[in-house]
C-alpha positions as a printed Julia matrix, in Angstrom:
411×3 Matrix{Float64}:
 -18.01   23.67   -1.15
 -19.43   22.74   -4.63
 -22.81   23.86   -5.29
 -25.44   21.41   -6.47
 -25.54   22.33  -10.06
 -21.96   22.28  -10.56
 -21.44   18.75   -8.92
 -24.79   17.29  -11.18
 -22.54   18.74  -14.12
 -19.66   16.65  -12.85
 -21.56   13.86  -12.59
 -22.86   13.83  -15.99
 -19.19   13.89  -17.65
 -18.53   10.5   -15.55
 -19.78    8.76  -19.03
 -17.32   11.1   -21.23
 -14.42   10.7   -19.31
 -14.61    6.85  -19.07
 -14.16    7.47  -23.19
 -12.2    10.12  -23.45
  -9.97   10.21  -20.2
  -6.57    9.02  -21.28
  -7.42   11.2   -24.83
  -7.42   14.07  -22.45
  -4.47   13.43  -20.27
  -2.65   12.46  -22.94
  -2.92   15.38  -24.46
  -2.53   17.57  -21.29
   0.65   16.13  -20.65
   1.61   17.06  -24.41
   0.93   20.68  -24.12
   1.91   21.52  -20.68
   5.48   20.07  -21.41
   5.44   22.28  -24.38
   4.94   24.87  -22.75
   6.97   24.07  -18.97
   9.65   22.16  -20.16
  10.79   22.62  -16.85
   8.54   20.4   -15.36
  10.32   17.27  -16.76
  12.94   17.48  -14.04
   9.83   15.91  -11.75
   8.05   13.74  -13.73
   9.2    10.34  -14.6
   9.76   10.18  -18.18
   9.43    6.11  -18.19
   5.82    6.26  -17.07
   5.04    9.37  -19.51
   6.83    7.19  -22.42
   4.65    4.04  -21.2
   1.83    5.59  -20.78
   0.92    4.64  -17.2
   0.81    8.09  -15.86
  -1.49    9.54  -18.27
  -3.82    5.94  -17.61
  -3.13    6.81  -13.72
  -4.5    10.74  -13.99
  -7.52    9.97  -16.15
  -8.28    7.28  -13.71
  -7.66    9.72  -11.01
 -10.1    12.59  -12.97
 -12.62    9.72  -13.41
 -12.27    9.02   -9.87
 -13.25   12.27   -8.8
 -15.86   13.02  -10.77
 -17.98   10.03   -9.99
 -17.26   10.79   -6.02
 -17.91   14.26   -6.49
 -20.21   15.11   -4.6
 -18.91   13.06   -1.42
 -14.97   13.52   -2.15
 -14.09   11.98    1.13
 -14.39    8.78   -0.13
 -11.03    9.29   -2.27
  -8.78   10.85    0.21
  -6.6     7.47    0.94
  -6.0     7.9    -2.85
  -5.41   11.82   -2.62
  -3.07   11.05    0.26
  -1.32    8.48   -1.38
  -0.64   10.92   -4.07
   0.28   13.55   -1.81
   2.75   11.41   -0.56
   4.12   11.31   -3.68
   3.98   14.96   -4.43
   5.93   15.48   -0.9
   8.44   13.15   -1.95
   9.04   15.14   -5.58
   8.85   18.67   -4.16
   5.4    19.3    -5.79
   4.38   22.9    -4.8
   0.99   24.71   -4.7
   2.21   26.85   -7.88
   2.18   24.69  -10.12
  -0.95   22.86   -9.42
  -2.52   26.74  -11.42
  -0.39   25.0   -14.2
  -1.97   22.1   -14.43
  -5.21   23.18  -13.57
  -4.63   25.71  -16.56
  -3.79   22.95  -19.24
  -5.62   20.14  -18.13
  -9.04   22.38  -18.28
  -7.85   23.07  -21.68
  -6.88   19.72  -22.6
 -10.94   18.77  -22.05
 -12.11   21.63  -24.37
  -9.45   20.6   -26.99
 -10.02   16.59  -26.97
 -14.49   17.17  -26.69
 -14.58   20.44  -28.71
 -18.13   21.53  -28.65
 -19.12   19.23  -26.3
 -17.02   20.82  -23.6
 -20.21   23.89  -23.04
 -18.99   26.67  -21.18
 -20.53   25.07  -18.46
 -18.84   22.11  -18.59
 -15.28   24.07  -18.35
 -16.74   26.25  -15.4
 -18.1    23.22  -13.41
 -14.54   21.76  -13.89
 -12.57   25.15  -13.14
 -14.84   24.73   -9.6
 -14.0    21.29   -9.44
 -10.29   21.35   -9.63
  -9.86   23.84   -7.53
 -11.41   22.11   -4.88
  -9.28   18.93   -5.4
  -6.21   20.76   -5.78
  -6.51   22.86   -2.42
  -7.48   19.57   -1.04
  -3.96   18.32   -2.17
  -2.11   21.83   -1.51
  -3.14   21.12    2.62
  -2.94   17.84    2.85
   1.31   18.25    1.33
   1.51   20.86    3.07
   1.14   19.11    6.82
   3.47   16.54    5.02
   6.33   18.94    4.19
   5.93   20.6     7.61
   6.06   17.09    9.46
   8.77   16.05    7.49
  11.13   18.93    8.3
  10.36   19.2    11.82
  10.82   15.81   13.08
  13.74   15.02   14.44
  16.78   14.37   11.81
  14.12   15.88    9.05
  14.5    18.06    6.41
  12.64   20.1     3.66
  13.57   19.28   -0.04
  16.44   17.47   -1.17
  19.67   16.49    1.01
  22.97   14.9    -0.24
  24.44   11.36    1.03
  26.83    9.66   -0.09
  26.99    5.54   -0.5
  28.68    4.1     1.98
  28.28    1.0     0.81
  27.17   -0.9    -2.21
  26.19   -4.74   -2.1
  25.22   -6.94   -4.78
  21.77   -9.02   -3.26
  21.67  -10.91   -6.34
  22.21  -11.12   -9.95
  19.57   -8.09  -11.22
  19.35   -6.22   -7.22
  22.02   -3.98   -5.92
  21.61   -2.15   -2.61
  23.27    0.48   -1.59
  23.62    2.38    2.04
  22.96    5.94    1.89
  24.65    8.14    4.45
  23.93   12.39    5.03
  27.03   14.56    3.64
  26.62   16.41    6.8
  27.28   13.88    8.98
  23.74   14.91   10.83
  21.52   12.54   12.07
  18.49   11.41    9.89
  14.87   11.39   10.15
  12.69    7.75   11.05
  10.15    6.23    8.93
   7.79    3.46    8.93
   8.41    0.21    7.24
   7.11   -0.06    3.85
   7.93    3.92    3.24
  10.09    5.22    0.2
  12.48    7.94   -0.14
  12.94    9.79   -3.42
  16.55    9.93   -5.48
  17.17   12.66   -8.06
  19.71   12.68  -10.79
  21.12   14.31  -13.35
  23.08   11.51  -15.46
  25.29   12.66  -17.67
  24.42   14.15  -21.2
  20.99   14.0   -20.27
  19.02   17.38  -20.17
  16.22   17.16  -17.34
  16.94   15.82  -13.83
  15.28   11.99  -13.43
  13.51   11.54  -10.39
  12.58    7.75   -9.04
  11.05    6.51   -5.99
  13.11    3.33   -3.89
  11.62    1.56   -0.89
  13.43    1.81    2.18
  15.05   -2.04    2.63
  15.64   -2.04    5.91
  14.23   -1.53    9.6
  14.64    1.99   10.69
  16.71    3.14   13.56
  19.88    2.85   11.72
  22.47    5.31   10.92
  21.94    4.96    7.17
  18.83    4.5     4.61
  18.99    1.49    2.48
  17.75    0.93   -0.88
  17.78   -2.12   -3.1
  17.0    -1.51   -6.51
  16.48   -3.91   -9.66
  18.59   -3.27  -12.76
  15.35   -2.82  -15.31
  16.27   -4.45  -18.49
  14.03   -3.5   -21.69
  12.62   -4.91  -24.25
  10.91   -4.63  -27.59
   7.95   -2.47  -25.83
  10.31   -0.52  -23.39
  13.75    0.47  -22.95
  16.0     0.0   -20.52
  15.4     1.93  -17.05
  17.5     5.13  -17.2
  17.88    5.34  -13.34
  18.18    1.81  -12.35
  21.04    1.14  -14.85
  22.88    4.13  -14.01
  22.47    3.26  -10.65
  24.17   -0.24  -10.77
  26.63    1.3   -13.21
  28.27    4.61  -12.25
  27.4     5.17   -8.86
  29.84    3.77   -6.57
  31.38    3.67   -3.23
  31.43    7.34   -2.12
  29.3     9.03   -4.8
  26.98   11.85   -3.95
  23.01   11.42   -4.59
  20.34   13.59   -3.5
  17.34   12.61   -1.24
  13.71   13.67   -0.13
  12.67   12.52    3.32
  10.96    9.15    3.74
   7.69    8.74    2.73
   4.4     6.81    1.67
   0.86    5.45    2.92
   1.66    1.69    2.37
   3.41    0.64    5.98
   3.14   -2.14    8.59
   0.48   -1.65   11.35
   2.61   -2.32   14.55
  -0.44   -2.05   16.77
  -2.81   -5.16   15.45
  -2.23   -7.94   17.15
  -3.43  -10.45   14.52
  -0.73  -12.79   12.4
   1.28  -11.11    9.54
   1.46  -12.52    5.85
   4.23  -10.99    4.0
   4.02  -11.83   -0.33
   6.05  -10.73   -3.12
   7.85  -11.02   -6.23
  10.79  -10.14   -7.69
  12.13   -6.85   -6.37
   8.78   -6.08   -4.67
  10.71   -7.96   -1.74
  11.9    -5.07   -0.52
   9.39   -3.18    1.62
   9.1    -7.04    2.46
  12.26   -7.41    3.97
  11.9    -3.88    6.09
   8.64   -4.49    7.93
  10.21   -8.17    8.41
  13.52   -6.6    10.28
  11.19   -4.58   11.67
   8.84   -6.55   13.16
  11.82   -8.84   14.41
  14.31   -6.34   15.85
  11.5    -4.87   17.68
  10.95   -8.16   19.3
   7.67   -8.62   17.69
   5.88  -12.04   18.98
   3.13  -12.12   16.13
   3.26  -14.96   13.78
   4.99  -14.0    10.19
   4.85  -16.25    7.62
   7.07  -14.86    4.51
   6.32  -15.91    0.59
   8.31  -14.43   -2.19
   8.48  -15.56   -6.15
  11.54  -15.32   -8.0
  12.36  -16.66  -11.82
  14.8   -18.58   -9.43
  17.78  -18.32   -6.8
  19.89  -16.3    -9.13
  17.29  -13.05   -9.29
  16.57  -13.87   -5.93
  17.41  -11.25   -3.69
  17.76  -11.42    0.89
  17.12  -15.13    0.24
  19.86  -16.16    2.82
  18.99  -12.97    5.74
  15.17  -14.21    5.48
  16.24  -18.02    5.35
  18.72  -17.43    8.34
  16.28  -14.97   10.14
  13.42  -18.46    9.94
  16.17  -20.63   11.72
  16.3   -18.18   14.3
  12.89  -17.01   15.08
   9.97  -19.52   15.82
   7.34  -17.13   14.71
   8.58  -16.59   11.28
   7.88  -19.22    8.29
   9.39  -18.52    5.2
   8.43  -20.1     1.8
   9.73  -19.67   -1.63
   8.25  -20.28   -5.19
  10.23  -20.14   -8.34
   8.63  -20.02  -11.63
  12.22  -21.65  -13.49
  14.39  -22.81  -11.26
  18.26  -23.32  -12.35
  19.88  -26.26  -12.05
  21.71  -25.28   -8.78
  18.36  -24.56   -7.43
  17.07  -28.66   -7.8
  20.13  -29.8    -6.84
  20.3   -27.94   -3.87
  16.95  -28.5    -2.7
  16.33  -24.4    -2.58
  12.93  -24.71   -4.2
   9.62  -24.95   -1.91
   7.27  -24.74   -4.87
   7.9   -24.96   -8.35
   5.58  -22.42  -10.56
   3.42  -19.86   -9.09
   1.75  -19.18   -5.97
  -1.36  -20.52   -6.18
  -4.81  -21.29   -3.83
  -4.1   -24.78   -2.74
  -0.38  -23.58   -1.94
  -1.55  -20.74    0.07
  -3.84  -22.42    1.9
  -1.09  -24.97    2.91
   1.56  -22.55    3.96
  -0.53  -20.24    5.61
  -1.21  -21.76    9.42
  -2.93  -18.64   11.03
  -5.71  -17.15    7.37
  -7.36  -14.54    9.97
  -4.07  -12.47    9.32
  -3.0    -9.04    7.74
  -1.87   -9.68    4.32
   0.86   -7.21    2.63
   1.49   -7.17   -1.21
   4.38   -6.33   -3.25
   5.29   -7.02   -7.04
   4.61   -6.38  -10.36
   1.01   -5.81  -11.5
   0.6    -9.24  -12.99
   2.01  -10.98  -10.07
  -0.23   -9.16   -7.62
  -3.49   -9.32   -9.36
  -2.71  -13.32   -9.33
  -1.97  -13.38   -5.89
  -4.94  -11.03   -4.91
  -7.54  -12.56   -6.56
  -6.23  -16.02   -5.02
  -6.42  -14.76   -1.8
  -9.9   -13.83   -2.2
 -10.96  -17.69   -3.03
  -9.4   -18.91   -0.06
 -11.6   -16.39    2.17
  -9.48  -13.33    2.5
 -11.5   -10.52    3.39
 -10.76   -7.43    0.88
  -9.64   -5.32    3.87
  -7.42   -7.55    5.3
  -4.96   -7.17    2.22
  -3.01   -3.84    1.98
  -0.58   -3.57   -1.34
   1.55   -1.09   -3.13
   2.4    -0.39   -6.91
   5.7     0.5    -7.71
   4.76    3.49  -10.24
   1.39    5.28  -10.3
  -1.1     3.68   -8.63
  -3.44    1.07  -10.34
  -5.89   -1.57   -9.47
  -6.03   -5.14   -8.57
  -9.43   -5.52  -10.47
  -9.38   -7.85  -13.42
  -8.38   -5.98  -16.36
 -11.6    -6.14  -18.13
 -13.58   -4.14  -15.26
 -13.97   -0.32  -15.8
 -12.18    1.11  -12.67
């Protein structure tokens, strides 16, 4: 428990760290990797070099301080996080590292302004937050192990199989070197790959959704060869992925897990939207729902450039023909040739109001969200005009987490 004057303290930095934040965790990130190079074998350098994970911890440190003095109103983001953590291997010790560097991080970046005070309220703060996390992973890493097929830390498979879904998606079927049986998960849940490519220094850890139903003998991922450009470079993981891993090559996995997962109990219609390779926790909680004999209406809506990058079109397609509860529905922003000529295009451009409101028959439905940021802030806030309660959609970011408010909101 915090006492009063430390959380008034907290409160009053709310204003500083909406300034200052990503000064802060910028430079926190900076110094602690100085110093624990080891660390880098967890964190994903892509995000550092993008900046997205130092925007996702100040929002996370702004986060807390303005519910600080009624913290239960963040836990569905500290247990998405902890989900995370789980999946990486986080472990209590070195949350005293980053306690350690990010308290100093706030008296380096304010100087003067951060009053002895200030640093003490914070100490108090943290450790609050970070025991918070320490129990919450630590149910996760015990549940994990001790279910059946489970496991604590990494395991090696091998690929069994690897299948080309379309021109930029690859998956590939992931089987346990032991020949042991593996763990279940829910659909819409990620496991965690770790790799040491060659030449390269650190291990590179990435997160892939499960693709497919569970109750199978493998896992299934499907990832999307990330091209660069002139802001970013090409995705280390992704293209060594599609590249050098083949048939029969060894990889090393962290059990199944994440918050963002198809509620099997609620009865009411299921919306399933996404672009790109955000199909994939798509396609899971749609084999799901269907091999499980699921009679609740599913109506299906992915974007792709066009049929080329578009991944599972022909499983979803042929699943449509053979289920009369599932609708499926397809926009493509530039559709090839092939693609006119064939007919394969519901709606040319993007997914917009009036087109949602036409290809959704039952609106009082659950609504799950998958794609980049851009696509999903579209889609969200065009759910919301056509009457979509706020609660009734349920998305995931692929990366650390961010928000669907428009970008010009303070969040």
């Amino acid at each position: 428990m915090l006492s009063q004057q430390t959380i008034d303290v907290i409160k009053s930095t709310v204003p500083v760290l909406e300034v200052h934040g990503e000064a802060i965790t910028r430079h926190f990130y900076q110094t602690m990797f100085t110093a624990h190079p080891e660390l880098l074998n967890i964190f994903n350098h892509a995000n550092q070099k993008q900046g997205r994970q130092q925007a996702a911890l100040a929002n996370m440190v702004y986060t807390a301080a303005m519910h600080i003095d009624n913290l239960a109103a963040i836990l569905p983001a500290v247990r998405q996080v902890a989900h995370k953590h789980r999946s990486l291997g986080i472990v209590p010790e070195q949350y005293t590292i980053v306690g350690t560097y990010l308290l100093q991080a706030i008296k380096d970046v304010l100087g003067d302004a951060a009053t002895d005070e200030i640093l003490a309220a914070w100490g108090d703060a943290y450790q609050v937050i970070a025991d918070a996390f320490i129990g919450i992973e630590q149910d996760m890493y015990s549940e994990a192990a001790n279910q059946t097929g489970g496991w604590d830390g990494f395991r090696t498979f091998k690929v069994a199989k690897k299948v080309q879904e379309s021109e930029l998606i690859t998956s590939f079927y992931l089987i346990p070197e032991d020949g042991k049986s593996i763990s279940s998960y829910k659909a819409g849940q990620y496991i965690s790959i770790k790799i040491q490519p060659a030449g390269q220094e650190f291990t590179q850890i990435r997160q892939y959704t499960l693709s497919d139903a569970p109750g199978k003998p493998y896992y299934r991922i499907s990832v999307k060869r990330e091209s660069g450009g002139s802001d970013r470079p090409d995705g280390v993981i992704s293209n060594y992925l599609h590249n050098h891993i083949t048939e029969g090559s060894l990889v090393e996995l962290s059990a199944p897990a994440g918050d963002f997962t198809l509620d099997m109990e609620d009865p009411r219609p299921v919306v399933l939207l996404s672009g790109g390779v955000g199909i994939t926790p798509m396609v899971s909680m749609l084999n799901t729902m269907l091999e499980s004999d699921d009679q609740r209406s599913i109506t299906f809506l992915h974007a792709s450039p066009n049929g080329l990058s578009h991944a599972f079109r022909h499983h979803v397609s042929q699943l449509a023909q053979e289920h009369v509860n599932l609708n499926a529905h397809y926009c493509y922003t530039s559709p090839a040739d092939s693609d006119l000529e064939n007919e394969l295009v519901y709606k040319q451009g993007y997914m917009d109001a009036a087109w949602l409101r036409q290809v959704i028959q039952e609106p009082d439905a659950n609504y799950y969200l998958c794609g980049s940021v851009t696509f999903m802030r579209s889609v969200y806030a065009e759910l919301l005009s056509i009457g979509v309660a706020e609660d009734r959609i349920h998305y995931e970011f692929f990366g650390p987490k961010a928000s669907l408010a428009p970008a010009t909101e303070n969040v």
